[in-house]
CHARMM internal coordinates of N, CA and C (Angstrom, degrees):
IC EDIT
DIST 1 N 1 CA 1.4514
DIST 1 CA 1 C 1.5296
ANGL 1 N 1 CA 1 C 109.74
DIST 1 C 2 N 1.3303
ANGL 1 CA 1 C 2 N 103.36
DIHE 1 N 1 CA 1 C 2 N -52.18
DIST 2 N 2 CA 1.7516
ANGL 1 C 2 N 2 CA 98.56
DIHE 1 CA 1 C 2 N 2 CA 175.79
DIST 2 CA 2 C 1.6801
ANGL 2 N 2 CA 2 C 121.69
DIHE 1 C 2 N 2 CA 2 C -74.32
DIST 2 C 3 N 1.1412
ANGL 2 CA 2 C 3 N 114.86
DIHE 2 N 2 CA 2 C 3 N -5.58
DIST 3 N 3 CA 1.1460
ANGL 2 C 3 N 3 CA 127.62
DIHE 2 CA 2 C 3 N 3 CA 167.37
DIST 3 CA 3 C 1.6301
ANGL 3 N 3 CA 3 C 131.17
DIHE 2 C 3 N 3 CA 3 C -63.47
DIST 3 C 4 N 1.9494
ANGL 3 CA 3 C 4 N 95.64
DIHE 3 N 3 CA 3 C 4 N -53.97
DIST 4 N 4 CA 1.1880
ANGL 3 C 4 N 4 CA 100.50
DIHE 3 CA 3 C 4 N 4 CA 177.57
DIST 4 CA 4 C 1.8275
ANGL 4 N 4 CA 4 C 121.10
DIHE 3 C 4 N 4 CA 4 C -115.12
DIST 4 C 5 N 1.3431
ANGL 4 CA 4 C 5 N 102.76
DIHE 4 N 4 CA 4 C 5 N 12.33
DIST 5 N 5 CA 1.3547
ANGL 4 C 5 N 5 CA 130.93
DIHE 4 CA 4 C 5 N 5 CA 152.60
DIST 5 CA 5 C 1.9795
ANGL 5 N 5 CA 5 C 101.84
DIHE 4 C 5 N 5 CA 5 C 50.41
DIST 5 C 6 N 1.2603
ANGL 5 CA 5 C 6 N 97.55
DIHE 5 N 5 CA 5 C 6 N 70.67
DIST 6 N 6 CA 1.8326
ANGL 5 C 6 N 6 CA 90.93
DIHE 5 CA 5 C 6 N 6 CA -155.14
DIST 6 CA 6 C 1.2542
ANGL 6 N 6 CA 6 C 114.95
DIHE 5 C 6 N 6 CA 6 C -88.19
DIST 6 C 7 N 1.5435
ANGL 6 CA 6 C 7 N 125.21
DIHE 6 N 6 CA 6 C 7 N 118.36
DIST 7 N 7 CA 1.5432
ANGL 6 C 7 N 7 CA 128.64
DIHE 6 CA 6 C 7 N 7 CA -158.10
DIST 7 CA 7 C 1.8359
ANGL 7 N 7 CA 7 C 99.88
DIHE 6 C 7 N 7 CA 7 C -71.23
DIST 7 C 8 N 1.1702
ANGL 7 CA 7 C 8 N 117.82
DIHE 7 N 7 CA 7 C 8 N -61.40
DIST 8 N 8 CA 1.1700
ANGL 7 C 8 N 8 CA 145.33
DIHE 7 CA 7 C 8 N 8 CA -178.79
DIST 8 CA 8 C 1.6237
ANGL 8 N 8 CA 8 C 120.07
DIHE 7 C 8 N 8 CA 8 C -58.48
DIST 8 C 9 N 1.5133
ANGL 8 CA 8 C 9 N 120.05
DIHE 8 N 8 CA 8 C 9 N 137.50
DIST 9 N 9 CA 1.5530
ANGL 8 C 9 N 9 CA 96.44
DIHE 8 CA 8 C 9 N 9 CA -176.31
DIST 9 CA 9 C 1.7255
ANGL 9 N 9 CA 9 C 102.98
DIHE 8 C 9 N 9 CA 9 C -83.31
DIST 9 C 10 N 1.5064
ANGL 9 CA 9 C 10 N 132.34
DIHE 9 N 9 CA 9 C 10 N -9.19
DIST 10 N 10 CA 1.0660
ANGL 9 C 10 N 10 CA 127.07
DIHE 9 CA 9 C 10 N 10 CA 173.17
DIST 10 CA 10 C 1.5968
ANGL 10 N 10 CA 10 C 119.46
DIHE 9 C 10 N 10 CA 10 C -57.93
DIST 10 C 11 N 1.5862
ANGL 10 CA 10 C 11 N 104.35
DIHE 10 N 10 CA 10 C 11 N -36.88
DIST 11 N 11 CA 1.6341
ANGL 10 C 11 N 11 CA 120.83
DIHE 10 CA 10 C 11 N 11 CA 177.57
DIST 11 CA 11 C 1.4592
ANGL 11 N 11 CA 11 C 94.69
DIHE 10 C 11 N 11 CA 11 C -81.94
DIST 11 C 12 N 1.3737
ANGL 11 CA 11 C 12 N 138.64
DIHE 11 N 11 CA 11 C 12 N -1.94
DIST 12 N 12 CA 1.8101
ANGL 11 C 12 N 12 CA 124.96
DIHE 11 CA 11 C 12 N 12 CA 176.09
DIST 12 CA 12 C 1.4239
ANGL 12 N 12 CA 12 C 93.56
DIHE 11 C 12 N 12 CA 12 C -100.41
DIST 12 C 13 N 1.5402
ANGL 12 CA 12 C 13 N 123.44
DIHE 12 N 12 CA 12 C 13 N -0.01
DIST 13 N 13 CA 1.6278
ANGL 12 C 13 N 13 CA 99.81
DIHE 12 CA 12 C 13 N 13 CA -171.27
DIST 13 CA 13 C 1.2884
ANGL 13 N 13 CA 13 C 84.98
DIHE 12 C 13 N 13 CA 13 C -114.58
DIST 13 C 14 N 1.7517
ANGL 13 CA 13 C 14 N 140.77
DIHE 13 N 13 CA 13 C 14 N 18.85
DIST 14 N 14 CA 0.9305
ANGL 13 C 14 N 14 CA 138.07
DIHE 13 CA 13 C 14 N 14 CA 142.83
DIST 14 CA 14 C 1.0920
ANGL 14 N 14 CA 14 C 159.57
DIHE 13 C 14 N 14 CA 14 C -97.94
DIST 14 C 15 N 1.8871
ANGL 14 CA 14 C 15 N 94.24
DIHE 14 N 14 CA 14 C 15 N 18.18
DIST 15 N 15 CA 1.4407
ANGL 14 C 15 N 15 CA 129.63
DIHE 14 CA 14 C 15 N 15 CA 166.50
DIST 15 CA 15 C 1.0048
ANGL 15 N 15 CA 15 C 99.91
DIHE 14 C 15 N 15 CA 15 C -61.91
DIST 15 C 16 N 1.9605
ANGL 15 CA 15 C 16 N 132.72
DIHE 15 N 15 CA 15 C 16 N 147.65
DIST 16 N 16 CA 1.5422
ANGL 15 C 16 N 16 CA 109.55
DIHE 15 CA 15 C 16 N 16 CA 144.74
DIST 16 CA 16 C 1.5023
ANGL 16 N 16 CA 16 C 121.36
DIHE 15 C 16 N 16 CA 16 C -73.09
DIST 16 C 17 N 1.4379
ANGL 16 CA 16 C 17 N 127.48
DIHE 16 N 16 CA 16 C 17 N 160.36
DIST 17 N 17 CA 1.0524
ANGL 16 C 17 N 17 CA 146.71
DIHE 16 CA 16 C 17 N 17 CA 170.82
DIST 17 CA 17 C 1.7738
ANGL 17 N 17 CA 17 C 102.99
DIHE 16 C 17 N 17 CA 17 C 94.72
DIST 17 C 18 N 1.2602
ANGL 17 CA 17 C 18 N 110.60
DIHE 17 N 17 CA 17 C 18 N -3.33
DIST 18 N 18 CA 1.8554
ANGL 17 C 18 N 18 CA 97.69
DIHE 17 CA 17 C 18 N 18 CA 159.23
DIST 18 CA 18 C 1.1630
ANGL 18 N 18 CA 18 C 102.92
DIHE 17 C 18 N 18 CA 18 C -107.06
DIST 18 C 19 N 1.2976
ANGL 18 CA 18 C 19 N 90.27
DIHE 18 N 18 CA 18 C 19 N 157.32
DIST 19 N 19 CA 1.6291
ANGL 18 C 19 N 19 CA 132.22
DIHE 18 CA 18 C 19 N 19 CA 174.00
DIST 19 CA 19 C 1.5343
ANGL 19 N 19 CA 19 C 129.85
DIHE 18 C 19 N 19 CA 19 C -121.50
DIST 19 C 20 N 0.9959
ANGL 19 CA 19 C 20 N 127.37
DIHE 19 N 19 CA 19 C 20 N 145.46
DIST 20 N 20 CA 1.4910
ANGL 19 C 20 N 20 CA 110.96
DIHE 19 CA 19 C 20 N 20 CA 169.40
DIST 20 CA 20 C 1.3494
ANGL 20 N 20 CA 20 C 119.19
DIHE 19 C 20 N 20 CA 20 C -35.69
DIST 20 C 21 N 1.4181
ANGL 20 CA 20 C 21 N 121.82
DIHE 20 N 20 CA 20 C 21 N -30.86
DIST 21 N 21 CA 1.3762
ANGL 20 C 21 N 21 CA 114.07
DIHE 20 CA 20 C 21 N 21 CA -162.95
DIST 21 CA 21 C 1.8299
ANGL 21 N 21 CA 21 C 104.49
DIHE 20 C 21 N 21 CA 21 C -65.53
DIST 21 C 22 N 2.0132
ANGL 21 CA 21 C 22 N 108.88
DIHE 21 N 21 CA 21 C 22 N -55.40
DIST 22 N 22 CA 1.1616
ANGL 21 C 22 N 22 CA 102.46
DIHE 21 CA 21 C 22 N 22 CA -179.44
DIST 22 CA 22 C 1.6857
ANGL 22 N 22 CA 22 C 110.08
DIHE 21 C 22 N 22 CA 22 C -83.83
DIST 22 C 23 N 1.1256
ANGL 22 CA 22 C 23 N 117.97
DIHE 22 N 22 CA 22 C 23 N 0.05
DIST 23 N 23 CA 1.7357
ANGL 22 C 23 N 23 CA 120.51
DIHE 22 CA 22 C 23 N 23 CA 159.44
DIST 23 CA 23 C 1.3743
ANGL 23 N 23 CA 23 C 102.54
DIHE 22 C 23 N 23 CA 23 C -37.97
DIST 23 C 24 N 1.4370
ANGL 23 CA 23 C 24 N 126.14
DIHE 23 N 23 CA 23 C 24 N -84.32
DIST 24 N 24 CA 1.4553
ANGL 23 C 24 N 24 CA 156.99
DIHE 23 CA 23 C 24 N 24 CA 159.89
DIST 24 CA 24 C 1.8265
ANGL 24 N 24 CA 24 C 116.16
DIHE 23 C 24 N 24 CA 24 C -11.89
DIST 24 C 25 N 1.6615
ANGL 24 CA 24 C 25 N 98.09
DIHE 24 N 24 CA 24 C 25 N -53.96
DIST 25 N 25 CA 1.4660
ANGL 24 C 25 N 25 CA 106.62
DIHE 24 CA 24 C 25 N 25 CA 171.22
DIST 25 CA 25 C 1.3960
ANGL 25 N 25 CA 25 C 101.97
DIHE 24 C 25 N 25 CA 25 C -86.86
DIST 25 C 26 N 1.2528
ANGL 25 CA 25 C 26 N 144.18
DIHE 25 N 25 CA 25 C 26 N -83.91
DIST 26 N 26 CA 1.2188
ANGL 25 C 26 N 26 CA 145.42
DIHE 25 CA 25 C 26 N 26 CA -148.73
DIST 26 CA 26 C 1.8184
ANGL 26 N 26 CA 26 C 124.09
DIHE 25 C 26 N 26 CA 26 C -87.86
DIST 26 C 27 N 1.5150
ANGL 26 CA 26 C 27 N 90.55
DIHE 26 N 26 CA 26 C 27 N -17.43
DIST 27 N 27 CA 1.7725
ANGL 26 C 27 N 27 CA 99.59
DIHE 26 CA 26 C 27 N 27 CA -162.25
DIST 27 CA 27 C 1.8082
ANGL 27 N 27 CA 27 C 96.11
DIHE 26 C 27 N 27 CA 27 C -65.34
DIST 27 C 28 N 1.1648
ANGL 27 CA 27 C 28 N 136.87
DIHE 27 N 27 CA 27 C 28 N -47.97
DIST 28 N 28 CA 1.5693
ANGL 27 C 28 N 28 CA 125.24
DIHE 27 CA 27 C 28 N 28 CA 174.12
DIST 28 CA 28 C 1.5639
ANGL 28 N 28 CA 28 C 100.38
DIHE 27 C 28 N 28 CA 28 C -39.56
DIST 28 C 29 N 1.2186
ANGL 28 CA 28 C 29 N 112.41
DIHE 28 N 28 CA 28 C 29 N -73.77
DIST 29 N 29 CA 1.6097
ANGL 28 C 29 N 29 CA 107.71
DIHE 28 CA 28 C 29 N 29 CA -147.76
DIST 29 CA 29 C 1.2741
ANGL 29 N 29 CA 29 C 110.71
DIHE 28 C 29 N 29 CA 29 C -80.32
DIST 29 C 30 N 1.4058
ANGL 29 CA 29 C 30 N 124.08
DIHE 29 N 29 CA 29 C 30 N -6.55
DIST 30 N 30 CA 2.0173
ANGL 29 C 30 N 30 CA 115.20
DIHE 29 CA 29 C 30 N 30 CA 153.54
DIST 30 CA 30 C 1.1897
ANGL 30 N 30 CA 30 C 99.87
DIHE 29 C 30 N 30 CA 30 C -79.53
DIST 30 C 31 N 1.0633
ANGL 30 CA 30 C 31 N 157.97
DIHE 30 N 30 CA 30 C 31 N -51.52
DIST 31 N 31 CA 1.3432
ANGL 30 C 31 N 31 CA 150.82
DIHE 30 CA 30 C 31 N 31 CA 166.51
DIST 31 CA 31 C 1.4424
ANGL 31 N 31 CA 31 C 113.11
DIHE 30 C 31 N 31 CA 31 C -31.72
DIST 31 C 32 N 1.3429
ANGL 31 CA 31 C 32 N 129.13
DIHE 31 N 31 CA 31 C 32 N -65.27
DIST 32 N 32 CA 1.3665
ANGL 31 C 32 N 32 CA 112.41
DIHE 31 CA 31 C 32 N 32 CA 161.33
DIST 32 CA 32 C 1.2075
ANGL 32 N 32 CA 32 C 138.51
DIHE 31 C 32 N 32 CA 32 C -44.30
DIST 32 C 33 N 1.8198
ANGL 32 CA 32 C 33 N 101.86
DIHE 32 N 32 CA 32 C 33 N -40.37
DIST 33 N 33 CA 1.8062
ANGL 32 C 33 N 33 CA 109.57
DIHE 32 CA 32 C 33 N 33 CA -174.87
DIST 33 CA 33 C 2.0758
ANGL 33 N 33 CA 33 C 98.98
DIHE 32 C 33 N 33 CA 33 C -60.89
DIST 33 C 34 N 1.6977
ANGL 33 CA 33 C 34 N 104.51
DIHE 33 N 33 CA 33 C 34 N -41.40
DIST 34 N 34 CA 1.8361
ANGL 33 C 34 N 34 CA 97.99
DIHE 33 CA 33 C 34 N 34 CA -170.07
DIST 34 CA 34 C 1.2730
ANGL 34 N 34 CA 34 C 104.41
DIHE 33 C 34 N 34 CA 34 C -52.32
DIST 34 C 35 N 1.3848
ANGL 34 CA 34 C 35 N 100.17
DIHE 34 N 34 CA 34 C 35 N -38.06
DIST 35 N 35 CA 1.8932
ANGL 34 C 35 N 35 CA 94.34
DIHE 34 CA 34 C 35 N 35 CA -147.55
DIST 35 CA 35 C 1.8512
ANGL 35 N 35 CA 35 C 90.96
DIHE 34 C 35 N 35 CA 35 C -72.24
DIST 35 C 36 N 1.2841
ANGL 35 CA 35 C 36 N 141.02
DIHE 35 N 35 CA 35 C 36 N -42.34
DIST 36 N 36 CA 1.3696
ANGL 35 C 36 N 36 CA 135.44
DIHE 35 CA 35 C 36 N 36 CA 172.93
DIST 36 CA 36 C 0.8182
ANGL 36 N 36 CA 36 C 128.77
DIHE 35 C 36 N 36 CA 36 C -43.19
DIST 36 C 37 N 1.9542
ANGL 36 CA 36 C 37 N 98.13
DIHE 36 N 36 CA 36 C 37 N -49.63
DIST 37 N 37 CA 1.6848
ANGL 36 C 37 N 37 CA 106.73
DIHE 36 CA 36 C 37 N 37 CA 165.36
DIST 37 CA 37 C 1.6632
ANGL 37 N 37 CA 37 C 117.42
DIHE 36 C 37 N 37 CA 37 C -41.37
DIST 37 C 38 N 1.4189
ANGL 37 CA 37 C 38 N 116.96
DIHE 37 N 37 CA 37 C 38 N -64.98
DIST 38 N 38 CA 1.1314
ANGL 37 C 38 N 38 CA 144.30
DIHE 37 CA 37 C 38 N 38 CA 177.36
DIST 38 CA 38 C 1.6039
ANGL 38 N 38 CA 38 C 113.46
DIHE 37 C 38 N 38 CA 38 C -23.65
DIST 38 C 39 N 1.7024
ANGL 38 CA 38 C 39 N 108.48
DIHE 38 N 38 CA 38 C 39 N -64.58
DIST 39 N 39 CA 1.3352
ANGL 38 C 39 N 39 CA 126.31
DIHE 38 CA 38 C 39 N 39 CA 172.48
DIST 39 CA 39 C 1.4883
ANGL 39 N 39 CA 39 C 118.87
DIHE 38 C 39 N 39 CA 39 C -53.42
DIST 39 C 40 N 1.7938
ANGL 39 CA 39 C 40 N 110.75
DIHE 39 N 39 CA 39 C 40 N -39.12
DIST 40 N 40 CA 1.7447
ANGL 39 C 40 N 40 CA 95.21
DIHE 39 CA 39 C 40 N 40 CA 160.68
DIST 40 CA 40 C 1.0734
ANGL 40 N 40 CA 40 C 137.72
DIHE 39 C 40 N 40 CA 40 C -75.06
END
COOR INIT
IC SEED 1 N 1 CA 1 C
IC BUILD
């Protein structure tokens, strides 16, 4: 995940080890935490 830092939830379902399932649960709120990360 910190590697490929994925803006998009299409680029989070192209981490390995997600799935739609944690796409669905988790993919919003790592997406928010990168992009913040990102901004500092």
């Amino acid at each position: 995940m910190s590697a490929q830092k994925p803006h998009t939830m299409a680029e989070f379902l192209r981490v390995p080890g997600v799935g739609s399932k944690k796409a669905e649960q988790y993919g919003r709120d790592f997406l928010r935490l990168i992009a913040a990360y990102e901004k500092d």
